[in-house]
C-alpha positions in Angstrom: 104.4 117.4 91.8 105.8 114.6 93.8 102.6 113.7 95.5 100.9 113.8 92.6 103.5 111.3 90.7 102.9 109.3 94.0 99.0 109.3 92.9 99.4 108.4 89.3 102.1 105.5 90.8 99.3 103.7 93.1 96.5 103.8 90.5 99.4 102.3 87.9 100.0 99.2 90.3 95.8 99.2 90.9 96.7 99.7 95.1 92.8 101.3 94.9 91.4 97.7 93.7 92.3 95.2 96.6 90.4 92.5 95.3 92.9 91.7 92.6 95.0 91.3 95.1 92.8 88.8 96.9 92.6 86.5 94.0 96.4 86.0 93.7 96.3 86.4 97.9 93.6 83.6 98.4 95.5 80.3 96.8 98.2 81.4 98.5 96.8 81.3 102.1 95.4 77.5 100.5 98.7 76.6 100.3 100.3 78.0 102.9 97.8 76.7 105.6 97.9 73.0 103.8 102.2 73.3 103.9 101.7 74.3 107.7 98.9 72.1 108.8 97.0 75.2 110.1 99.9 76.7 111.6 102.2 79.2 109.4 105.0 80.2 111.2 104.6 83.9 111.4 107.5 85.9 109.5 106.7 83.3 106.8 103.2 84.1 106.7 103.9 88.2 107.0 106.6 87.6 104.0 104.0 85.8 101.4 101.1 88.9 102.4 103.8 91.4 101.5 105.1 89.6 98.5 101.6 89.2 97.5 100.8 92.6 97.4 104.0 93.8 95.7 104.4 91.4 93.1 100.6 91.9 92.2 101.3 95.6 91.7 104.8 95.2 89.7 102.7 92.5 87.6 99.8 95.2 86.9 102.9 97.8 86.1 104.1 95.5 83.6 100.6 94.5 82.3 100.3 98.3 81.6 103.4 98.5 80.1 103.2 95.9 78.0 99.3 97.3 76.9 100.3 100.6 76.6 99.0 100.9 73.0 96.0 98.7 73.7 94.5 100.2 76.7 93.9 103.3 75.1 91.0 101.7 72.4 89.3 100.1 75.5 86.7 101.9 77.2 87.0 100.5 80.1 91.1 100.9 80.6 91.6 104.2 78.8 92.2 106.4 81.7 94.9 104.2 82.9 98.4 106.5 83.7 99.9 104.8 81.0 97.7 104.9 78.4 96.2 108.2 79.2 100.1 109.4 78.8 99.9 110.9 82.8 103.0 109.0 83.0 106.2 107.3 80.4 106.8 103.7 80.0 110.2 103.8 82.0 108.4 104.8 84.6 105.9 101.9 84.5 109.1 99.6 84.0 110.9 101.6 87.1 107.6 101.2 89.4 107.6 97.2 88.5 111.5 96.8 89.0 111.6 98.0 92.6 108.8 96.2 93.4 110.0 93.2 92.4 113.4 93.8 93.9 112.0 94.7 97.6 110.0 91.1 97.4 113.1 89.0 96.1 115.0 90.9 98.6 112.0 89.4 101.6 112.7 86.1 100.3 116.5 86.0 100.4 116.7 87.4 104.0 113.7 85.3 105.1 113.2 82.2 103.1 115.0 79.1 102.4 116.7 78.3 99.2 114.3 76.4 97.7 112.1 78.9 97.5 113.7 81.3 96.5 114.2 79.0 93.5 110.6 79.1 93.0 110.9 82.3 93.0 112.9 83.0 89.9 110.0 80.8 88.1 107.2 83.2 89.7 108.8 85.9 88.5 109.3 85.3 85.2 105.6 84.3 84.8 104.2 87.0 86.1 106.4 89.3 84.3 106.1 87.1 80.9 101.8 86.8 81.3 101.0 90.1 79.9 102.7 89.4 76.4 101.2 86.1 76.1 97.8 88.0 74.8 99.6 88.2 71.5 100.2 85.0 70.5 98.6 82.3 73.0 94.6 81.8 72.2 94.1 81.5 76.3 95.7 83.7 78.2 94.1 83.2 81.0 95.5 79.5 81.7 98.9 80.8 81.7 97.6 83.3 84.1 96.5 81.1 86.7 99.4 79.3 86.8 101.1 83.0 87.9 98.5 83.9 90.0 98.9 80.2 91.6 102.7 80.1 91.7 102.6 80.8 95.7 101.0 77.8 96.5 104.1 75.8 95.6 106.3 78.5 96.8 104.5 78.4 100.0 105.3 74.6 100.2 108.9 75.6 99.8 109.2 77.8 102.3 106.6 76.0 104.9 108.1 71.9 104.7 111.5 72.6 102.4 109.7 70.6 99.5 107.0 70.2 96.9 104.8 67.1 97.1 102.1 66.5 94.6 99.3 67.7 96.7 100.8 71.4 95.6 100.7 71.4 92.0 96.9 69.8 92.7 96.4 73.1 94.3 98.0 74.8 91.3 95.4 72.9 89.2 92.7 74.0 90.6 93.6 77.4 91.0 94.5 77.4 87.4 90.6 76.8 86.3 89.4 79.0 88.5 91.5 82.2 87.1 90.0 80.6 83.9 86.6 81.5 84.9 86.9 84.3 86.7 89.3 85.7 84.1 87.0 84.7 81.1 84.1 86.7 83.1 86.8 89.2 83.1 87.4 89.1 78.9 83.7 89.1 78.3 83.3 92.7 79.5 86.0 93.6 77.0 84.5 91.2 74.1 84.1 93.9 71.2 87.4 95.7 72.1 89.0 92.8 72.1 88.2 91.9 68.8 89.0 95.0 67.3 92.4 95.2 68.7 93.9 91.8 68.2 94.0 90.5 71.9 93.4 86.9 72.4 91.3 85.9 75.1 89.6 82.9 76.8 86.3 84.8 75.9 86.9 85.2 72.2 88.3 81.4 72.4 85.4 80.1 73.6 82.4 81.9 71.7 78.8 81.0 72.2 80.1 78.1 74.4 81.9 80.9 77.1 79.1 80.9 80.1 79.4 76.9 79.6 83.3 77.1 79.7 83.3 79.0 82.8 81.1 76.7 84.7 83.0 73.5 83.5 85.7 75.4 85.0 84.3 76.1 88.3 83.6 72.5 88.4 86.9 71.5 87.6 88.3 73.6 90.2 85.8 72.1 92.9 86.9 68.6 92.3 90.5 69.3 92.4 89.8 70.9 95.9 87.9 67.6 96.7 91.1 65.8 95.6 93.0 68.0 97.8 90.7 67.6 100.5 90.4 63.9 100.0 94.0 63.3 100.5 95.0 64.7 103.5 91.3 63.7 105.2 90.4 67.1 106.0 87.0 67.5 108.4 83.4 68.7 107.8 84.5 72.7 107.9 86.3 72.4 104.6 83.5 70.7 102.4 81.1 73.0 103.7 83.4 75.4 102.3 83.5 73.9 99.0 80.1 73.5 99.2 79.2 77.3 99.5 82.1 78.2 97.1 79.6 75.7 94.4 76.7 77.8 95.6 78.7 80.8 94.6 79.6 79.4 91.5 75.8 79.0 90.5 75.3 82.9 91.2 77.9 83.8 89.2 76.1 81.6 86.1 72.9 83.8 87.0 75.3 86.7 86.8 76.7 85.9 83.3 74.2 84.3 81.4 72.7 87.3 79.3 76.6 88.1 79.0 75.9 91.6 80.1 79.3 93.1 80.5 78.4 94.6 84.2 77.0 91.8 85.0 79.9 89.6 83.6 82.5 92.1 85.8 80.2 92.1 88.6 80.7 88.1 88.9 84.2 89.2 88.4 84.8 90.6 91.2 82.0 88.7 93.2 85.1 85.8 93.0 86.7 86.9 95.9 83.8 85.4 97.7 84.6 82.3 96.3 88.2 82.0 97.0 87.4 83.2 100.5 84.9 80.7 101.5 87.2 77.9 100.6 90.5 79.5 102.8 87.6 80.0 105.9 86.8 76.1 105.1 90.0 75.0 104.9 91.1 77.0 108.3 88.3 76.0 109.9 89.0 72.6 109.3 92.6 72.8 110.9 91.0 75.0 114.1 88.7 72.1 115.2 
């Protein structure tokens, strides 16, 4: 019975999807190795991995929670715990609140004060991002400003403040989890519709595939910016340069809007955010 709770528990907080992880994991490691000039000390590093990984799963226990009567009309998200009833919403709220407390808990033993200021923000975002599908026409914008919230977090903790350069960072993290996420919300299109939930996708209309490439593009120039500023070397552009390339597959990918197709460029973004971090190391290696 236990083990089995245990089983239900891990597919609640998505721990057999890692590339969800990635996405929020990826700006992160941006910001971190930008704070640290290439060289993060290492408990700080080890600390914004961890946190990563559980405040991703507390946020997709809350998600869960908070789409508890949704999920169930979606084809795709109908055998979730929750919504297939494998499991109460306390339980979903229990899984999330430990979660949560063992990252805060990494950050008061571990981190300066500052960021553990930030961290209060983080956490309300990402536990606040699931209920803005109600009311606010793109989700998806506040998202990536949760999913980005480590970069100044990581500037925190790294130099003890926040210059501009971070909340550049944020930017362009914030348009890409617009496109990635409004390949996401095509999949679920029709659902959508019939259920009420507001997405980027739905926003958008016929003009969607163009919305997400504007947003790759926005994305690419505040990295530029970024990369501009502090004169980083050859390796990074040719990072930027095959995360454009990616970009342009991902158009291929979603131009008929077929929604495996659309979810395959999904998850095809972790790529993207990849190339840039192996850049933007590289460029701090040579």
């Amino acid at each position: 019975m236990i083990q089995k709770k245990l089983i239900l528990y891990a597919k609640l907080v998505r721990l057999n999807r890692p590339v969800g992880i990635l996405l929020l994991l990826w700006p992160t490691m941006w910001g971190l190795w930008i704070a640290s000039n290439g060289r993060p000390e290492a408990v700080v590093l080890l600390v914004f991995i961890l946190g990563t990984v559980l405040m991703r799963s507390a946020g997709c226990a809350i998600n869960d929670y908070a789409d508890r009567d949704f999920d169930g009309h979606v084809k795709r998200t109908a055998e979730r715990p929750l919504a297939a009833g494998q499991i109460q919403p306390h339980e979903a709220l229990m899984v999330a609140a430990a979660l949560a407390l063992v990252a805060f808990l990494l950050v008061v033993f571990f981190l300066n004060r500052l960021t553990l200021y930030y961290s209060f923000a983080a956490a309300f975002l990402a536990a606040s991002y699931p209920f803005t599908k109600r009311f606010f026409v793109m989700p998806q914008a506040y998202l990536g400003i949760a999913f980005g919230f480590g970069i100044p977090m990581a500037f925190a903790a790294q130099t003890g403040n926040v210059p501009a350069l971070a909340w550049w960072l944020l930017l362009a993290n914030t348009f890409w989890t617009i496109a990635y996420d409004t390949e996401y919300a095509m999949v679920d299109r029709d659902d959508d519709i019939k259920i009420g939930i507001k997405t980027s996708a739905l926003l958008f209309g016929k003009y969607d595939v163009a919305a997400v490439m504007f947003c790759n593009v926005a994305m690419l120039v505040a990295l530029a910016v970024v990369g501009k500023t502090i004169g980083l070397g050859w390796p990074f552009w040719m990072g930027l340069a095959a995360a454009a390339s990616i970009a342009v597959y991902h158009y291929i990918l979603i131009r008929e809007r077929n929604p495996s197709q659309c979810f395959n460029a999904f998850l095809h973004n972790n790529y993207l955010g990849a190339v840039v971090f192996v850049g933007l190391a590289a460029a701090y290696g040579r």
